[in-house]
MIBAVEX-335158 format. One line per 4 residues: number of its first residue (from 0); for each residue x, y, z of N, C-alpha, C, O. Coordinates in steps of 0.02 Angstrom, whole numbers, always signed. Each point is the difference from the previous one (the first is absolute). Layout:
% residues N
NUM> X Y Z X Y Z X Y Z X Y Z; ...
This chain:
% residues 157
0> -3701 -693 -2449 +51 -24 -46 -8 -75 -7 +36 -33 +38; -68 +7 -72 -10 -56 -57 +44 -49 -36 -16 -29 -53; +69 +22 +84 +57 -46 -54 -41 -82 -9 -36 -29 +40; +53 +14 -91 -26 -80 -14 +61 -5 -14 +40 +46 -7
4> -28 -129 +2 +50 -43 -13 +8 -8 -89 -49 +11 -35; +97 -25 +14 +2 -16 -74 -35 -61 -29 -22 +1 -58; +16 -61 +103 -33 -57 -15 -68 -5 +64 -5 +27 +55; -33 -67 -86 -51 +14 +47 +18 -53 +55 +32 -48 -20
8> -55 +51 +114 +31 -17 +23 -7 -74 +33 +26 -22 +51; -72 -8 -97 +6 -80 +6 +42 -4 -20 +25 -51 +24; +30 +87 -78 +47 -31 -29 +56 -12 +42 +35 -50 -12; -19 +92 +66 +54 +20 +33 +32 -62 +28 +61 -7 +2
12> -109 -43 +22 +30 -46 +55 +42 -67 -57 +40 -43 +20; -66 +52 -99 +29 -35 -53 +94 +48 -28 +59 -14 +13; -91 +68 -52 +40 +45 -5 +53 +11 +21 +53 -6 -32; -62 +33 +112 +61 -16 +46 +70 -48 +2 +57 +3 -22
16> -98 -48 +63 +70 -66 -28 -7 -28 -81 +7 -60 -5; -17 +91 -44 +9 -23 -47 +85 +65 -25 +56 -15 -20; -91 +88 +36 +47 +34 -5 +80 -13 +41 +58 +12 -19; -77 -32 +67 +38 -33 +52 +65 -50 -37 +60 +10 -8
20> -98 -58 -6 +43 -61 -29 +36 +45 -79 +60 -9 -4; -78 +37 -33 +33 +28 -57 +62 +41 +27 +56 +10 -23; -86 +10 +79 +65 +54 +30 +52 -49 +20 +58 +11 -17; -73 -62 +51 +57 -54 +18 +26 -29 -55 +61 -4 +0
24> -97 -21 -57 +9 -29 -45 +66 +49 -29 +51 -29 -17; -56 +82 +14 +44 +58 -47 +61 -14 +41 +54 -16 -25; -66 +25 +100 +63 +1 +17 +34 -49 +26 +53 -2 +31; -101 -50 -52 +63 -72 +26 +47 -1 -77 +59 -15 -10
28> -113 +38 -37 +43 +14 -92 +86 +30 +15 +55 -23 -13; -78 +80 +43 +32 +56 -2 +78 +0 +27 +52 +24 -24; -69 -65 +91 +54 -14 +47 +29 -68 -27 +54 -18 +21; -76 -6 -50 +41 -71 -25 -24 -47 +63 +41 -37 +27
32> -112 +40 -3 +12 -35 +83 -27 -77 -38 +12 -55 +26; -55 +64 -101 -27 -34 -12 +44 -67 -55 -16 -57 -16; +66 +95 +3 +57 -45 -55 +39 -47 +43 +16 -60 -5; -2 +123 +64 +48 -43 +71 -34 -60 +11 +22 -57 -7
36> -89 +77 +27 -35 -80 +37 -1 -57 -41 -3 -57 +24; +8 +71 -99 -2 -76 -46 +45 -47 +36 -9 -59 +15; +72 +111 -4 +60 -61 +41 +18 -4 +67 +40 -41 +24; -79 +96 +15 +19 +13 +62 -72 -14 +58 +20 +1 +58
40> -84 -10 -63 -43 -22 +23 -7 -28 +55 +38 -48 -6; -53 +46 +39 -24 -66 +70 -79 -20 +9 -43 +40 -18; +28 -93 +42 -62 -4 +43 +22 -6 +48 +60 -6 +11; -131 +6 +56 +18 -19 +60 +32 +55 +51 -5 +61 +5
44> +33 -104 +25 +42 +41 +65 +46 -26 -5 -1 -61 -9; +82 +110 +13 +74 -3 -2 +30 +25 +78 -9 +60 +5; +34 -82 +41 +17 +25 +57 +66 +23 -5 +46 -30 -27; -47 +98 +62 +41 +48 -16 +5 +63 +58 -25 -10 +55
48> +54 +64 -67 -12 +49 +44 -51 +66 -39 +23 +32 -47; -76 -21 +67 -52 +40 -50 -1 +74 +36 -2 +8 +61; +3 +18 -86 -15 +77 +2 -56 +48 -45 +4 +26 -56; -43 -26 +94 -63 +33 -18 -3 +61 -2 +29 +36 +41
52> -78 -7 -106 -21 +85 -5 +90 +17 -11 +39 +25 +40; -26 -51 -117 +73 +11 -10 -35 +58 -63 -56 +2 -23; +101 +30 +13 +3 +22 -62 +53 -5 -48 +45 -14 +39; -13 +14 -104 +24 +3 -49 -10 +23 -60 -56 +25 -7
56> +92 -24 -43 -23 +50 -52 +35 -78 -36 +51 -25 +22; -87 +0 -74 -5 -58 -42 -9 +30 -81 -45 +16 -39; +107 -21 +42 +1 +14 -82 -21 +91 -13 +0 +19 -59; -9 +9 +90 -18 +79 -14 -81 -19 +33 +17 +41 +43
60> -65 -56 -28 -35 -40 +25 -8 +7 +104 +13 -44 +41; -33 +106 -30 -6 -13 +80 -44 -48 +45 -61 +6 -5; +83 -51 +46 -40 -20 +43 -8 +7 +67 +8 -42 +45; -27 +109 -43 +14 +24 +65 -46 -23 +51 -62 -1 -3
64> +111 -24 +62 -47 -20 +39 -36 -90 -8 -4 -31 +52; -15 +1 -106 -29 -33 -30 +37 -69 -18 -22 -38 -42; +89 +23 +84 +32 -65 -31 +18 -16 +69 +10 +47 +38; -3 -121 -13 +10 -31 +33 +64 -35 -17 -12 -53 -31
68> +79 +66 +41 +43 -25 +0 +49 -45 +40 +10 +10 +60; +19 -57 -93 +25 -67 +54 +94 -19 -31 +23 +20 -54; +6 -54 +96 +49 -21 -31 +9 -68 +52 -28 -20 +51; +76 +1 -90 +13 -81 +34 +73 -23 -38 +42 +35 -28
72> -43 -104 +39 +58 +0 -39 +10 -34 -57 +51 -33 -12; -102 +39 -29 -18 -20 -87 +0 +65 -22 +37 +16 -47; -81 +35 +83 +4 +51 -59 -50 +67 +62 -20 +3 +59; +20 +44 -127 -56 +51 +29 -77 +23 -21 -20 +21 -55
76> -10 -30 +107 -67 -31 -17 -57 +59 -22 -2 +40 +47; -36 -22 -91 -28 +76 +0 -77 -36 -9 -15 -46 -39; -27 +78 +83 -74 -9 +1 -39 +41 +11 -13 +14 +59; -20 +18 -116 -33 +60 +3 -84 +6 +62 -34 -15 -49
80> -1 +20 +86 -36 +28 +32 -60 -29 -35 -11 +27 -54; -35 -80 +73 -71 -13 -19 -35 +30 -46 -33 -33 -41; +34 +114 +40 -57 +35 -46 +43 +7 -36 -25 +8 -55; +103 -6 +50 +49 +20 -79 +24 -76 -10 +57 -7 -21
84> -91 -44 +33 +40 -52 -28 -27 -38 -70 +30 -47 -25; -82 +73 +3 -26 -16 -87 +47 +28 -44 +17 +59 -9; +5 -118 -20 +54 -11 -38 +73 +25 +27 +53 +27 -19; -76 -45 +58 +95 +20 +54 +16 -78 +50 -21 +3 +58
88> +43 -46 -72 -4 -65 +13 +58 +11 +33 +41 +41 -23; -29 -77 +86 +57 -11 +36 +55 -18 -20 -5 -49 -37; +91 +79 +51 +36 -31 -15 +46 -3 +47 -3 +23 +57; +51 -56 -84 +41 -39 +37 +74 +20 -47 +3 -31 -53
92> +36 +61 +62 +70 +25 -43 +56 -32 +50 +7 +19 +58; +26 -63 -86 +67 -27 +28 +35 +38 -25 +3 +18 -59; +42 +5 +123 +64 +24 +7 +25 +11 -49 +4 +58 -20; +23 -115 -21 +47 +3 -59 -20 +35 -51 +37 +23 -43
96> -114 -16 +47 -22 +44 -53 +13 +56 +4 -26 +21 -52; +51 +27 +79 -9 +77 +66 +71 +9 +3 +48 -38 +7; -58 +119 -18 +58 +34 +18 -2 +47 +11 -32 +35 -40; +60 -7 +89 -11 +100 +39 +40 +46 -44 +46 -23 -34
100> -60 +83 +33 +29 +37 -4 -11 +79 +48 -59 +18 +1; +99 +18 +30 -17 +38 +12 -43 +73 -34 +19 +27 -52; -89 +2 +100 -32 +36 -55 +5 +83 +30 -17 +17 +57; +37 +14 -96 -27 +90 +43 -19 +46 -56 +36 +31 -39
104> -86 -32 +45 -42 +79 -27 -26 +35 +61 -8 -13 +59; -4 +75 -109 -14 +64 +26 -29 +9 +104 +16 +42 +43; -64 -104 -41 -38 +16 +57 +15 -83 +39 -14 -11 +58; +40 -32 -98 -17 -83 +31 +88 -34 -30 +33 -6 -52
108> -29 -6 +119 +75 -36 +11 -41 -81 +9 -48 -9 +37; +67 -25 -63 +12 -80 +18 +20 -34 -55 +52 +20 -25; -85 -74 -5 +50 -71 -38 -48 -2 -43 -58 +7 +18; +78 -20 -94 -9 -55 -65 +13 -61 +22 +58 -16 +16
112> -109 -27 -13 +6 -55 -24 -53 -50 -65 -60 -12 -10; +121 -2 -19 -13 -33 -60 +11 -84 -20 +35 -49 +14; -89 +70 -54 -28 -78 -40 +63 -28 -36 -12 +14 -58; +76 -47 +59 +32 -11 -47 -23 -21 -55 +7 +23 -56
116> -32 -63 +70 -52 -51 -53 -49 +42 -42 -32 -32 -42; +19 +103 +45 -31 +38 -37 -1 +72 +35 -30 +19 +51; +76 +18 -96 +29 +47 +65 -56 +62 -18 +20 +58 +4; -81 -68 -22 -46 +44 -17 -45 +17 +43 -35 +50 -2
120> +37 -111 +62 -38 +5 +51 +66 +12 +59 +59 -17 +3; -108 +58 +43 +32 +9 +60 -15 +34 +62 -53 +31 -8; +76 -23 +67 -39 +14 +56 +56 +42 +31 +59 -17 +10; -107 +109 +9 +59 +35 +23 -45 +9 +67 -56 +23 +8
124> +120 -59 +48 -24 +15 +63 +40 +22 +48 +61 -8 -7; -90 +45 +74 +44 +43 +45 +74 -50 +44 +16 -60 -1; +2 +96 +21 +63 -39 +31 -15 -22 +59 +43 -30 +32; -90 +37 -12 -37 -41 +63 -31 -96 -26 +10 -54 +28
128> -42 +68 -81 -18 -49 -40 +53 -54 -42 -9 -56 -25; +74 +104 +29 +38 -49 -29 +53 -39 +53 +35 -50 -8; -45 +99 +70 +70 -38 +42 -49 -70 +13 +38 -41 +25; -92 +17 -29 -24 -58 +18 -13 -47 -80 -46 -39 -11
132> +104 +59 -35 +14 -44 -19 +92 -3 -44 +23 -40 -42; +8 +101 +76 +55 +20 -28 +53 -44 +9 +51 +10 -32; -56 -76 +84 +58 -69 -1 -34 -50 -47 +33 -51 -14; -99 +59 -14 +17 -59 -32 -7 +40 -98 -22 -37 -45
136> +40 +99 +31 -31 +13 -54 +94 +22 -24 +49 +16 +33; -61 -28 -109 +75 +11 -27 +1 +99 -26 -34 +34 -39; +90 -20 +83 -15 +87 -11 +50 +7 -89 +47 -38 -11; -68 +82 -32 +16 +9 -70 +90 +3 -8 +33 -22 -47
140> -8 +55 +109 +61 +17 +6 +49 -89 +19 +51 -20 -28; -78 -4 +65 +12 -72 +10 -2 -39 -62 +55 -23 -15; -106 +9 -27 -4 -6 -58 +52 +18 -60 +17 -38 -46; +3 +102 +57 +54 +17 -34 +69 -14 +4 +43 -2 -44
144> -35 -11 +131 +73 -15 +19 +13 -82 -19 +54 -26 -13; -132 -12 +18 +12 -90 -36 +38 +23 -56 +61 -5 -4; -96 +30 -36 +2 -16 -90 +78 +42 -35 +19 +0 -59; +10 +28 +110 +65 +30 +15 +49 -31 +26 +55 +25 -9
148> -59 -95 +52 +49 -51 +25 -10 -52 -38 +45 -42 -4; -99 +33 -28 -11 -68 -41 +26 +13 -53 -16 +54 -24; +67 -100 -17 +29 -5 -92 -60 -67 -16 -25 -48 +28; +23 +79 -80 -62 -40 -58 +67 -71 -27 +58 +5 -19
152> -105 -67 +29 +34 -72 -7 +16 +24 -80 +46 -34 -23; -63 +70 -10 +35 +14 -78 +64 +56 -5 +37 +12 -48; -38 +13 +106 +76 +59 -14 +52 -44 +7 -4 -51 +34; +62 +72 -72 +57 -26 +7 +40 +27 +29 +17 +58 -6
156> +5 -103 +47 +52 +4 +72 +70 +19 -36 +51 +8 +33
């Protein structure tokens, strides 16, 4: 039994990571990881508390296994894994941007949290993942009880 390859196989070691990067390319599109970074980006090193071989689901978008996650007290930090980091640039999301919500479907209990600043992107992760950042992140219900004690400087008293 005889199988050949579809391309001949000098091509493979080109081919490969070329197929590679299109696949990242689609899904940094896909997940919004790539709109986020215009404003959310870092270089360098941010010191923080990091947690490695995280997973999350980014935008419908799984990264299982594959994100290195940090928090501190600017924000929460998401850094995808060496071989998934073409066109997935580090970021850096302050607090104020972020807000939880609780999540449950069928098979996976844990938290929404969302981009205020573009609520198209977002990261659903387990409740293990969120108690290490659940004092400094604003939960949706908190949110609601502000905008419920606050009168707008235009209502009349």
């Amino acid at each position: 039994m005889d199988s050949e390859l579809p391309i001949p196989e000098y091509l493979f070691p080109i081919a490969f990571p070329a197929f590679w990067c299109l696949i990242l390319f689609f899904l940094a599109n896909s997940s919004g990881w790539r709109r986020v970074a215009k404003t959310f980006s870092f270089e360098g090193i941010i010191d923080g508390e990091y947690y490695r071989f995280q997973s999350a689901n980014v935008s419908g978008v799984s990264f299982g296994g594959a994100l290195e996650m940090g928090v501190n007290d600017v924000g929460l930090i998401l850094v995808p894994f060496l071989p998934f980091r073409p066109f997935h640039k580090k970021l850096l999301i302050p607090w104020e941007y972020l807000r939880a919500e609780k999540y449950d479907r069928f098979l996976f209990s844990g938290y929404k949290i969302i981009l205020t600043k573009d609520e198209r992107f977002y990261l659903t992760i387990s409740e293990k993942q969120f108690s290490r950042m659940k004092d400094r992140i604003c939960m949706k219900e908190e949110l609601a009880n502000q905008s419920a004690h606050t009168t707008p400087a235009s209502a009349p008293r």
